[in-house]
C-alpha positions, 0 to 999 in steps of 0.5 A: 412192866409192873406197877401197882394200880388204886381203885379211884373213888367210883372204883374204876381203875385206870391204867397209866400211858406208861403202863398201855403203853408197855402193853401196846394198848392205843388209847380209847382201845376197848378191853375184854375184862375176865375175872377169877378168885384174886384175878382181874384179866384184862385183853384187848378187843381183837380187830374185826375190821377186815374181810376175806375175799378170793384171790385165785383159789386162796382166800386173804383176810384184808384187815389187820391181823390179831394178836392171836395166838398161832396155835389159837388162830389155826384151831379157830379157822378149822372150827369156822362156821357161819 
């Protein structure tokens, strides 16, 4: 989907339903913002409302999984520290 947004007087910018809802964003959902020259990039906020725990000798993650991608997510566990 693509529309066309308006600065408002405060110069906010808001995103219709149609539009988060296209992108699958709920709504109050906090958005990562990154900007290049002519760019405005906007993510959403990965969920860190999980923990690992042991099961036998694997470790599970209990919390929803991200919109990660695999690639991404396999190189981020194999650099983890704490």
């Amino acid at each position: 989907m693509k529309t066309t947004v308006e600065l408002d007087g405060s110069n906010r910018i808001v995103l219709s339903r149609e539009l988060r809802r296209a992108a699958g964003i709920p709504r109050r959902q906090k958005l990562i913002a990154s900007a290049t020259p002519g760019r405005i990039v906007l993510e959403v906020e990965a969920n860190v409302s999980g923990r690992i725990i042991k099961r036998e000798k694997l470790k599970v993650w209990t919390g929803l999984v991200p919109g990660t991608p695999i690639e991404e997510a396999v190189d981020q566990s194999r650099h983890y520290t704490r």
